[in-house]
C-alpha positions in Angstrom: -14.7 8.1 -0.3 -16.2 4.7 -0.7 -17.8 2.4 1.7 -18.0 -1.5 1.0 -15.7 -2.2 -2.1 -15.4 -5.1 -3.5 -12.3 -6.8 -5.3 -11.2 -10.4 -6.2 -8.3 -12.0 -4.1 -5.2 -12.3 -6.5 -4.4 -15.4 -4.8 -7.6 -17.2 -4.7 -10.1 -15.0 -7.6 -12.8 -15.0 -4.6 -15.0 -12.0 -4.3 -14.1 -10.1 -1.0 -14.8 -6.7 0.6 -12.4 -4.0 1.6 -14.4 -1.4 4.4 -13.0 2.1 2.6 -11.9 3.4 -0.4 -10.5 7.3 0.4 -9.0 8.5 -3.2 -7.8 11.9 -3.6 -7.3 13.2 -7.7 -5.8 16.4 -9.5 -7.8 18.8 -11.4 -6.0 17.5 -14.6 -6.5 13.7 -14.4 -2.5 13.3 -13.9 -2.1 12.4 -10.6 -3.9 9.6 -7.9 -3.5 8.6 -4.2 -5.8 6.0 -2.6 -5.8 4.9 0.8 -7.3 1.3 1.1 -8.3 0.8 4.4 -9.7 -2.1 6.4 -11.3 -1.8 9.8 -11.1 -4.2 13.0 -12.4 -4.1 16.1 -10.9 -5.7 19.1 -11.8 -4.3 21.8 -11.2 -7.3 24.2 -8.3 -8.6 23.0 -5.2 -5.5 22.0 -2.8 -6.3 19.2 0.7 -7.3 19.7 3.1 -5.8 17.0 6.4 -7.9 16.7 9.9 -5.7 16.3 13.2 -5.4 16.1 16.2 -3.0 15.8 17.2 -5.6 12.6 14.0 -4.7 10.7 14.1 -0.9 10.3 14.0 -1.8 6.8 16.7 1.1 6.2 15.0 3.0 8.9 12.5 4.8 6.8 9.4 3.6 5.1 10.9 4.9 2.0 12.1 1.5 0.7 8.5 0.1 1.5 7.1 3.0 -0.7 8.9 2.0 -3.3 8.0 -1.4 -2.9 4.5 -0.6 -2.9 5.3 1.6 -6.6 5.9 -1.9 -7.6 1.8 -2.1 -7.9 1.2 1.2 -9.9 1.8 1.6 -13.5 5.6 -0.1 -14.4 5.8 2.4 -17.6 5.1 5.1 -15.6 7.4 4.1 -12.4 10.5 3.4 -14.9 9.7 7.3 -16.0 9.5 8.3 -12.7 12.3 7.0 -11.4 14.7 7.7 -14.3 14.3 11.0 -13.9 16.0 11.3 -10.4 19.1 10.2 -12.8 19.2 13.4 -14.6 21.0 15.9 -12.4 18.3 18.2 -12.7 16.1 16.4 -10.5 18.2 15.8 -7.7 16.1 18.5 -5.8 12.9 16.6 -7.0 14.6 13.6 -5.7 15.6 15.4 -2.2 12.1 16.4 -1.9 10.7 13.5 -2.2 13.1 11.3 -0.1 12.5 13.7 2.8 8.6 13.9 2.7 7.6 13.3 6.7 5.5 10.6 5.3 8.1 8.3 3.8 10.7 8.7 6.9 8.9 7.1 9.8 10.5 4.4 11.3 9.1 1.1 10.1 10.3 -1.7 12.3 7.4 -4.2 12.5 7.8 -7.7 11.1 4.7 -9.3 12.3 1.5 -8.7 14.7 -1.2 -10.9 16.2 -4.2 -10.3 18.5 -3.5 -11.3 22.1 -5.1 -14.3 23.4 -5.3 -16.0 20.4 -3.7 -19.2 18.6 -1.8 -16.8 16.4 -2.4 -18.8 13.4 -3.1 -17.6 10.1 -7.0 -17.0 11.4 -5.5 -14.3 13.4 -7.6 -11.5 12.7 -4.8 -9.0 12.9 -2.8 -11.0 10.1 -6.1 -11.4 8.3 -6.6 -7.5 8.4 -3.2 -7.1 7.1 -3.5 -9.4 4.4 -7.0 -8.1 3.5 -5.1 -4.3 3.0 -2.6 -5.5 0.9 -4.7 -8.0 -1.3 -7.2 -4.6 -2.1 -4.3 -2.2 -3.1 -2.6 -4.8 -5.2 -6.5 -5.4 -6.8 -7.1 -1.4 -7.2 -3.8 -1.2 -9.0 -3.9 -4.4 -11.0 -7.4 -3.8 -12.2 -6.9 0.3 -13.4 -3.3 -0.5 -14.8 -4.7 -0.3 -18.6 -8.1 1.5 -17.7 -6.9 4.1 -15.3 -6.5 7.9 -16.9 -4.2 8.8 -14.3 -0.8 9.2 -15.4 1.0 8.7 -11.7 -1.1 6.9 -9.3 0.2 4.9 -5.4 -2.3 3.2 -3.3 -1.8 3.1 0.3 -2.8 -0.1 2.9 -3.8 0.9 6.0 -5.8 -0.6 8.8 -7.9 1.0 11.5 -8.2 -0.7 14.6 -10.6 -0.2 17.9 -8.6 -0.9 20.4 -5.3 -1.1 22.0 -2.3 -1.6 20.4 1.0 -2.9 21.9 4.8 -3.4 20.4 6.6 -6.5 21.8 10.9 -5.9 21.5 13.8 -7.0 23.4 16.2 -4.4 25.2 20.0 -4.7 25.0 19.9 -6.5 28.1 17.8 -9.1 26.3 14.6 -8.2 28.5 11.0 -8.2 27.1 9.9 -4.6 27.1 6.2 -4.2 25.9 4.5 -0.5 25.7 1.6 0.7 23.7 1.4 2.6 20.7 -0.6 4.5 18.0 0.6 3.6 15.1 3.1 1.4 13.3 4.3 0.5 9.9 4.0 -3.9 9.4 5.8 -5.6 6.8 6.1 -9.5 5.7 8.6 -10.9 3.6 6.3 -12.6 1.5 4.5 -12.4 -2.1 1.0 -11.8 -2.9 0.4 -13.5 -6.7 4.1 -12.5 -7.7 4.2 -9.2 -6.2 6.3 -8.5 -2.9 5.0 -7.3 -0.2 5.3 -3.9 0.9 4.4 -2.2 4.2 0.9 -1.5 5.7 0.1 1.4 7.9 -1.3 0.8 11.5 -3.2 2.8 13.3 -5.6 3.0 16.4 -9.1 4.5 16.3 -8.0 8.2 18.3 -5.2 7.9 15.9 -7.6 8.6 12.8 -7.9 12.0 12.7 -4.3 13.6 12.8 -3.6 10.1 10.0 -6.5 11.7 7.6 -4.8 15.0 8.0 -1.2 13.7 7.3 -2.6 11.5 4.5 -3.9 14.6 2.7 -0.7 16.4 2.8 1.3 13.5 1.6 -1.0 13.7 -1.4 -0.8 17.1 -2.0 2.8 16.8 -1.6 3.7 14.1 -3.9 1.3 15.8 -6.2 
């Protein structure tokens, strides 16, 4: 784990910091996962997460997963992929469509910090932005330098504080309750590269994510 890394913003080549680094390697230099994480305290203002039934994405976070693959080594995800062709691998492919990690509901399309002008100065946006901007860096940067042979980088951001989802019921009510986590996604680009979904969690939520991080790791491994 590192503290306090630093990468250049794809859109703007400035020098910025991400707060953690938590990478987790094989034995035989094959395999990768690092989470990029960025941390944010509000403890006087909660976030408000944006969603809809429309924007399950699919209803799993799979399709963001492969989104993110779009970031890791294109040789390498080409290989990866094709093999789930060969009929041999459909219980490789099972497997790996039906990891816990991958089928959490991912519904959120936006968040903002209560209070606030909700403007692009938002520091939950910011936070968001800052996530994805650091995993599309990590990748970028190791695609010709990197010994690992399979290798996916995570966004995720921690906050302190409370954090609320904003919906409306079939009844066309506003129905707000608070959560722990949530998967956010914009339908934008970063330097050419779409978007894919960040992970969202509170501060009491950290624990139980390290320990479902690790096995996701150890599974995809």
């Amino acid at each position: 784990t590192y503290q306090g890394f630093y990468y250049s913003d794809p859109e703007t080549n400035t020098s910025r910091e991400i707060d953690i680094i938590a990478t987790k390697m094989d034995t035989f230099g094959l395999f990768q996962a690092q989470f990029v994480v960025e941390c944010k305290s509000s403890l006087d203002k909660p976030w408000i997460l944006f969603t809809s039934d429309s924007n399950e994405l699919g209803g799993t976070i799979f399709q963001n997963y492969a989104m993110l693959s779009k970031l890791a080594d294109q040789k390498l995800r080409h290989k990866l992929f094709a093999g789930f062709t060969d009929k041999n691998k459909e219980n490789d492919k099972e497997f790996i469509l039906n990891l816990p990690w991958l089928k959490k509901q991912s519904h959120a399309y936006g968040v903002a910090a209560a209070f606030t002008s909700g403007s692009s100065d938002d520091p939950a946006y910011k936070a968001i932005m800052s996530a994805l901007k650091a995993a599309l860096y990590l990748n970028r940067s190791q695609e010709e330098s990197s010994p690992y042979g399979l290798r996916f980088v995570f966004p995720v951001v921690v906050l302190d504080g409370r954090l609320f989802e904003a919906f409306l019921n079939s009844d066309g009510e506003t129905i707000i309750r608070e959560v722990k986590e949530a998967f956010v996604s914009y339908y934008k680009t970063i330097a050419g590269f779409p978007c894919c979904a960040v992970h969202l969690i509170t501060a009491d939520k950290l624990t139980s994510f390290c320990r479902e991080a690790l096995e996701a790791a150890n599974q995809i491994e």
